[in-house]
NUVEXKE-980916 format. One line per field, with one value per residue (C-alpha): residue in one letter; x, y, z. Coordinates in steps of 0.02 Angstrom, whole numbers, plus 50000, padded with zeros to 5 digits. Layout:
N
r <- (A ...)
u <- (X ...)
v <- (Y ...)
w <- (Z ...)
***
This chain:
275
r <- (X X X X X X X X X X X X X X X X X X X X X X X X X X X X X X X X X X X X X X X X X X X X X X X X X X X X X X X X X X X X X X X X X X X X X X X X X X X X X X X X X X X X X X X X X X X X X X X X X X X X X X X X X X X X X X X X X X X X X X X X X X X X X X X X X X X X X X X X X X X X X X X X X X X X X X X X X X X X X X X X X X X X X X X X X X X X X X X X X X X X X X X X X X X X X X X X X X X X X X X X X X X X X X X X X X X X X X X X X X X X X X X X X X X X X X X X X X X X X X X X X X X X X X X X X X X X X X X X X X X X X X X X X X X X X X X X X X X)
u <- (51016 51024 50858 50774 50830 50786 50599 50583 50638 50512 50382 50431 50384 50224 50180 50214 50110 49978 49968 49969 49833 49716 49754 49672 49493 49423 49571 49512 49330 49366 49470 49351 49220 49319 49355 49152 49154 49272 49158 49023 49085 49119 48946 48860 48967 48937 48745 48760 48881 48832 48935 49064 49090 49287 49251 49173 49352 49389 49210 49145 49019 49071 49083 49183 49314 49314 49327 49461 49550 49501 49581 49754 49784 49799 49965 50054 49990 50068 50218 50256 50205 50228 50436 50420 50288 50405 50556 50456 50371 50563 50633 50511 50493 50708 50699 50777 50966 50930 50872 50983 51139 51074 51125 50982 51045 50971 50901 50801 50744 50660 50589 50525 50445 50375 50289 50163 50096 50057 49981 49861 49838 49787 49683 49600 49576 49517 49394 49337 49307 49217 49089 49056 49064 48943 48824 48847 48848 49029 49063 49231 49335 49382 49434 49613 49713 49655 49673 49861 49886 49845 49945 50082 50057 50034 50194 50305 50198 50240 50425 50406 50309 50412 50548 50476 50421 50614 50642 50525 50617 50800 50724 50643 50772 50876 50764 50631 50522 50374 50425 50412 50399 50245 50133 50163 50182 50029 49890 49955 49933 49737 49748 49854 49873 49657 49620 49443 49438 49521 49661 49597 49476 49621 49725 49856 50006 49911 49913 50098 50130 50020 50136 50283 50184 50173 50003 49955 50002 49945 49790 49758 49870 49748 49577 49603 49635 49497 49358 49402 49474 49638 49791 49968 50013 49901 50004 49924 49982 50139 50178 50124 50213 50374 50337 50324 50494 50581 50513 50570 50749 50747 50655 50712 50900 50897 50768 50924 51031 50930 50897 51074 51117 51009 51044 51238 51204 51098 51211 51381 51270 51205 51033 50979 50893 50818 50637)
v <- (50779 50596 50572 50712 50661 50481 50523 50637 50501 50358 50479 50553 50338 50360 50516 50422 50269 50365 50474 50346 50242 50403 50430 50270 50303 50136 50050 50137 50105 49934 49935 50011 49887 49741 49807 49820 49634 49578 49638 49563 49405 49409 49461 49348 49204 49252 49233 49061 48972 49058 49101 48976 48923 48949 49116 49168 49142 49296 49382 49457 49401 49308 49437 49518 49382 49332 49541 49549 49393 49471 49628 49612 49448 49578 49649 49471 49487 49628 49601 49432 49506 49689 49701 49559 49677 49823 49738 49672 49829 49950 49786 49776 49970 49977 50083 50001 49997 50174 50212 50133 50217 50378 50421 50312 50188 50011 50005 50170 50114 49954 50032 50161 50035 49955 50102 50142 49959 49993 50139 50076 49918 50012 50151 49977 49913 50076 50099 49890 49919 50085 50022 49867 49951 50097 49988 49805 49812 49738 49748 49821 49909 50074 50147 50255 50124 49964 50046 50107 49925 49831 49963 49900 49729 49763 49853 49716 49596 49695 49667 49490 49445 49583 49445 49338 49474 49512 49318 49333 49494 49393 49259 49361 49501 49373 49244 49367 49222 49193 49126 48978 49094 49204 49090 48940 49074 49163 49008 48904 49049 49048 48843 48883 49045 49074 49187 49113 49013 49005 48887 48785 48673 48605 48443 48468 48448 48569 48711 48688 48737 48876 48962 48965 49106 49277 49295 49178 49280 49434 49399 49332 49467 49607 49494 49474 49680 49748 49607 49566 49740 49657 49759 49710 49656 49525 49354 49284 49462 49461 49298 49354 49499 49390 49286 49406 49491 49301 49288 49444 49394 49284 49315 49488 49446 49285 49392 49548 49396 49320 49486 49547 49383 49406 49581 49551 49390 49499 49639 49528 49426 49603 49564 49683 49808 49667 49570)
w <- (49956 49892 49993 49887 49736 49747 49811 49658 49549 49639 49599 49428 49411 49492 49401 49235 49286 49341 49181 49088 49173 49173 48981 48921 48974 48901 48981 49151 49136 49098 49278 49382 49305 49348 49547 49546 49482 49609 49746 49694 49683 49851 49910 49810 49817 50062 49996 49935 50043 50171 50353 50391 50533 50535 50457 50640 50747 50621 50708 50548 50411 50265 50144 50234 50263 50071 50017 50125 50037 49855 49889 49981 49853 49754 49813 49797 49616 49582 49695 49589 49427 49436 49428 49291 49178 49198 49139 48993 48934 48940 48862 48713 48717 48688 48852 48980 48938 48893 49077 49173 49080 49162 49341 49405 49509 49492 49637 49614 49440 49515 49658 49557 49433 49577 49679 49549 49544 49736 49707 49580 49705 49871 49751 49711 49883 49944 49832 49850 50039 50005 49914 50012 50181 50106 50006 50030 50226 50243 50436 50448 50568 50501 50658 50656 50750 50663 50498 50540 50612 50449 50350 50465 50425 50232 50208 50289 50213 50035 50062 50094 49967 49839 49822 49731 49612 49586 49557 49429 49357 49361 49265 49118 49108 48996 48965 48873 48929 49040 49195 49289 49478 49454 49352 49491 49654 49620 49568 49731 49847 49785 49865 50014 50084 50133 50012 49967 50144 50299 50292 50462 50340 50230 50295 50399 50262 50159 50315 50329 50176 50161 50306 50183 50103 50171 50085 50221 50384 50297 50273 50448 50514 50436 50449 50625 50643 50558 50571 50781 50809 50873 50920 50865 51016 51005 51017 50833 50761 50813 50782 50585 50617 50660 50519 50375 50442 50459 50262 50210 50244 50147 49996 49965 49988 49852 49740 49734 49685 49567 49472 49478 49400 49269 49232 49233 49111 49011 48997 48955 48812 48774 48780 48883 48776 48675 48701)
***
């Protein structure tokens, strides 16, 4: 029964971030636009540079490798920003002390908050790799088994990287600042993690710290899936499989205590409902 009632309430969130979306139709158009933009970038940015050479150990084109990048950096986006823009928006709406004095749990209203931005994310990637694979001759595996094996990898990868997003949330729920997490997480994973380029060509410091992202071993986990056709047994996949997992306990545990902390401060300064 408390299973039922906590999926209705994670999608009563959905259903409300989806209306809402819908409802702004410029607001839409200007979405859809920007996906479009995103995918061309990639193609056109493959025509000029060219195939890399350490793009080929991933056995697709170019364009392929860099769409791939575009579109799952999106998740680590949202994961960093997307608790920290909820928070905000109840905050400056007066809504959130309001909401979480009803029977929903904590918990429930985060994960709730946080669903939708998925949703939107993956209607986003779907869409991306649609149009490429249809029009712009991306060379993708779309088989059933690769595409439930870098769903796989996503979701863990999601949970790792949704720490940090709840870091960010701890921060701002009593600060009613920007701060310093997302901003500094998100711009360094661009540098380290291979979203533009694989992470072979930077100096050896440099590659070390790109593996303290989970960005990084997603995006190899999933490029090496649906552009080789790898399975996750594969020794490289499961070693970003054990990666992401070693990540995710430790990200998600301090981001719960960071945003506890900040919700307890908030509430005993009783700043809560306050932007």
């Amino acid at each position: 029964m408390k299973l039922d009632l906590f999926i209705r309430k994670v999608f009563a969130f959905v259903k409300r971030g989806f209306i809402t979306w819908i409802s702004y139709k410029v607001r839409l158009g200007i979405d859809i636009a920007t996906w479009v933009a995103r995918v061309l970038l990639a193609f056109f940015l493959a025509k000029i540079l060219g195939n890399d050479l350490l793009a080929q150990r991933y056995g697709g084109d170019f364009f392929s490798f860099l769409l791939l990048g575009l579109a799952l950096e999106r998740y680590m986006g949202i994961s960093v920003k997307n608790f920290m823009l909820a928070i905000q928006s109840e905050q400056r709406e007066g809504t959130l002390e309001m909401a979480l004095m009803t029977p929903t749990s904590l918990s429930t209203f985060l994960i709730g908050q946080g669903v939708w931005g998925y949703v939107r994310t993956t209607i986003q990637l779907v869409f991306c790799l649609t149009v490429s694979i249809l029009f712009l001759g991306a060379r993708i595996e779309t088989s059933i088994t690769q595409i439930l094996s870098a769903t796989f990898i996503l979701l863990i990868s999601v949970v790792s990287m949704a720490g940090f997003g709840l870091m960010a949330a701890g921060i701002i729920i009593f600060t009613k600042r920007g701060d310093p997490i997302s901003f500094t997480f998100y711009q360094l994973n661009y540098l380290f993690a291979g979203v533009l380029f694989p992470i072979e060509i930077l100096p050896l410091p440099l590659q070390v710290i790109g593996r303290f992202f989970p960005l990084t071993y997603c995006l190899e986990g999933i490029r090496l899936i649906l552009l080789r056709g790898y399975a996750l047994t594969n020794p490289v996949v499961l070693r970003d499989i054990t990666a992401l997992l070693f990540l995710s306990l430790f990200t998600v545990p301090l981001g719960l205590f960071l945003f506890r902390y900040g919700f307890r401060r908030a509430r005993r300064e009783g700043s809560l409902a306050f932007f």
